[in-house]
C-alpha positions as CSV (number, residue, x, y, z in Angstrom):
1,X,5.1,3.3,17.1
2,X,8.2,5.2,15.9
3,X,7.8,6.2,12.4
4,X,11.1,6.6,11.6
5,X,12.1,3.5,11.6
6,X,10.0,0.5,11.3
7,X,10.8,-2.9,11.9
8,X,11.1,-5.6,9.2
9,X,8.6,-8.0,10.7
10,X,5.8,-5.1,11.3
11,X,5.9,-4.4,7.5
12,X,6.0,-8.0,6.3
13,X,3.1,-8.8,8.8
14,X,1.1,-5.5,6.8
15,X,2.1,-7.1,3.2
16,X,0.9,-10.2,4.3
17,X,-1.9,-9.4,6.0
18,X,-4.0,-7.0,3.9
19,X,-5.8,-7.8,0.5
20,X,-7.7,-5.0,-0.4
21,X,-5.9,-1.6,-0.7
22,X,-7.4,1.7,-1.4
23,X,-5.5,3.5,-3.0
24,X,-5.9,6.8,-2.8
25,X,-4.3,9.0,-5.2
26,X,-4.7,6.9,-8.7
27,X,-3.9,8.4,-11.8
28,X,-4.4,7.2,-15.3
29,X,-0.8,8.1,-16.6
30,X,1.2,4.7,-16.7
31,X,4.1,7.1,-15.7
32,X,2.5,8.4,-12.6
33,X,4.4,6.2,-10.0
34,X,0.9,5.9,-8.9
35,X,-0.1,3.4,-11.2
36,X,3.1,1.6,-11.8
37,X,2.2,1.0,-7.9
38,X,-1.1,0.1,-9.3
39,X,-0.3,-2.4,-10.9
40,X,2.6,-3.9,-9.4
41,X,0.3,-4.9,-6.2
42,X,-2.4,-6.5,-8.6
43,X,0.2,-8.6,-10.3
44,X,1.5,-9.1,-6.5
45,X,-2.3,-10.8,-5.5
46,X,-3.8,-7.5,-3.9
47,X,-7.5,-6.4,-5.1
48,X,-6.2,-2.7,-5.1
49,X,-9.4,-0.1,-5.6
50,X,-8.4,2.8,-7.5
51,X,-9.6,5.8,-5.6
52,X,-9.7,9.7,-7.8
53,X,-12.3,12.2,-8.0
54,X,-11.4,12.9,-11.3
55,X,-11.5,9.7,-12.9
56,X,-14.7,8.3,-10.9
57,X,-16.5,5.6,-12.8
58,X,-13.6,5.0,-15.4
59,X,-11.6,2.2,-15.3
60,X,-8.1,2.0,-14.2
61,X,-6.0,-1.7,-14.9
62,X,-9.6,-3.2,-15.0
63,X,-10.6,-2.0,-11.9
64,X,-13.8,0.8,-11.3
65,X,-12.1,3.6,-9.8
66,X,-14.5,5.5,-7.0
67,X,-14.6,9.1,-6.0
68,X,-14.1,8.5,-2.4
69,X,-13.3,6.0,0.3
70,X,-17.2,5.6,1.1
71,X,-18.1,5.0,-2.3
72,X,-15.5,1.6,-2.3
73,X,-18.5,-1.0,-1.9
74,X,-16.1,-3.5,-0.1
75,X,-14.7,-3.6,2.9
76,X,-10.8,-2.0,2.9
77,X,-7.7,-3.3,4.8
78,X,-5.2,-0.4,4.1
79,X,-5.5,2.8,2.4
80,X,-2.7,4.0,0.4
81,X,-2.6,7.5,0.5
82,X,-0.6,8.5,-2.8
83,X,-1.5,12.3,-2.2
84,X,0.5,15.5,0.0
85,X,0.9,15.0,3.4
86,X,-1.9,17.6,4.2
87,X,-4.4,15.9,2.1
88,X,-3.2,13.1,4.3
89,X,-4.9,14.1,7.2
90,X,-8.6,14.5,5.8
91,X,-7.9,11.0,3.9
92,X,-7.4,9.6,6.9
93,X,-10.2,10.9,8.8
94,X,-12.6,9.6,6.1
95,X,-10.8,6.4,6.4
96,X,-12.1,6.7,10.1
97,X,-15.9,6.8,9.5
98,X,-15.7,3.3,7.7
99,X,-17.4,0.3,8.6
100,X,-15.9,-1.5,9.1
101,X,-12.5,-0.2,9.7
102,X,-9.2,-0.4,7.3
103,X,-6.7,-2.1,9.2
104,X,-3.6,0.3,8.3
105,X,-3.0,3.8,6.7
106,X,-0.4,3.7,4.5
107,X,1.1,7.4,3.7
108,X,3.9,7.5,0.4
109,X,7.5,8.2,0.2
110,X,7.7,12.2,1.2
111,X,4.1,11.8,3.5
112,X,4.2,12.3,6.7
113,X,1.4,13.3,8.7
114,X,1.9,12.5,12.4
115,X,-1.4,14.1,13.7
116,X,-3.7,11.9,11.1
117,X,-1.1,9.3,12.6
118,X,-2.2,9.5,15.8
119,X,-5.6,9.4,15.3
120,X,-5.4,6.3,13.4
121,X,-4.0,4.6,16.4
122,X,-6.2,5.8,19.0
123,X,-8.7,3.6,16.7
124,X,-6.5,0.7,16.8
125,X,-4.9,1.2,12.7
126,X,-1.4,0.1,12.2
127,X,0.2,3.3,10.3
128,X,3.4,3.3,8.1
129,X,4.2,6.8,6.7
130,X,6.8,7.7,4.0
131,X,7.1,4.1,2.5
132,X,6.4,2.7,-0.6
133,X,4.3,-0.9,-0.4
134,X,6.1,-2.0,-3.8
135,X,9.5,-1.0,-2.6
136,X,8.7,-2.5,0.8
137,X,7.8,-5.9,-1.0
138,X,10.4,-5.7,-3.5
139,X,12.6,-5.5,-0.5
140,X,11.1,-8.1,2.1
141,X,10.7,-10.6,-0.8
142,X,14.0,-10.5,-2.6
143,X,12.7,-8.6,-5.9
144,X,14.7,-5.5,-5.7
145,X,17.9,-7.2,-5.7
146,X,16.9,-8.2,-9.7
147,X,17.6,-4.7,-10.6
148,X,21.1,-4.3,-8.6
149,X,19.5,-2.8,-5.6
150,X,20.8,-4.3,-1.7
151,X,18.1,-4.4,0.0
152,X,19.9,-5.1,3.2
153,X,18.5,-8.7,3.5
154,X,21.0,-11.7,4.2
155,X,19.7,-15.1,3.9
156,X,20.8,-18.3,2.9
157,X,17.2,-19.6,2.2
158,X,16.3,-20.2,-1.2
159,X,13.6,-17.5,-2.2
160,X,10.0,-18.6,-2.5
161,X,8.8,-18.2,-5.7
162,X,4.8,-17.0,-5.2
163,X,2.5,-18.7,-7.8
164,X,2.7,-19.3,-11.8
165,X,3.6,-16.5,-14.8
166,X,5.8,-13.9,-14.6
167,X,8.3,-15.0,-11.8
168,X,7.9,-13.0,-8.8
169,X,8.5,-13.8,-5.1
170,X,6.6,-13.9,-2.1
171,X,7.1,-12.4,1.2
172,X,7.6,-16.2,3.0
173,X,10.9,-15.3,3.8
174,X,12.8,-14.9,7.5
């Protein structure tokens, strides 16, 4: 994969194929971008498992946040890694001894790790590094363009509105 540049359709297949994200990184602070991430992907339909140390067994948006990966008591499909890029490398080798497997590692804007890439490909883990998910789905789904931003998407097709409350939109788009 060349993580420099990835294709529309691989991220929109992630989005839409994962619903429980570990993210790893949490914080408390609603002005951490951390949880603004937070809770964007829970309004968005995503069970996201808070993952900190330091705030083990408090809860964050409603949800128990754990100390580590192994303490998440479900199985994960990605793991957000909302830490440096050299903590990325022992996140992602924890992320490795699951069982079952995440499906994806997913590094923040600024991490980049392409050695703890690596490794989560030889084990068969899609890998997206220095992305956001909630930019990525504002993006793919239409959402950014509410606050002025192009997102670079052209289509005539009428957006797809996803569910009831707040409006948001979904990612069924071409």
């Amino acid at each position: 994969m060349n993580h420099d540049n990835y294709p529309n359709d691989y991220i929109r297949g992630i989005l839409n194929g994962v619903k429980t994200i570990a993210m790893v990184g949490a914080s408390q602070n609603p002005a951490r971008p951390s949880w603004i991430v937070t809770k964007y992907l829970l309004e968005r339909g995503y069970d996201v498992i808070p993952v900190n140390p330091g705030l083990a067994g408090t809860e964050l948006l409603g949800k128990t946040v754990y100390a580590s990966l192994k303490d998440v008591p479900v199985p994960i499909d990605m793991v957000e890694v909302f830490r440096n890029s050299e903590a990325a490398g022992p996140i992602t080798d924890e992320a490795l001894t699951l069982d079952p497997l995440p499906k994806v590692i997913w590094m923040q804007l600024s991490v980049r790790n392409d050695e703890a890439a690596a490794r989560a490909e030889a084990k068969g883990l899609q890998v997206v590094m220095d992305r956001c998910p909630k930019i990525e789905f504002g993006r793919l789904s239409g959402e950014i363009s509410w606050q002025g931003v192009n997102s670079r998407m052209i289509s005539a097709k009428k957006p797809v509105l996803s569910g009831k409350g707040f409006q948001k939109l979904s990612l069924n788009r071409s």
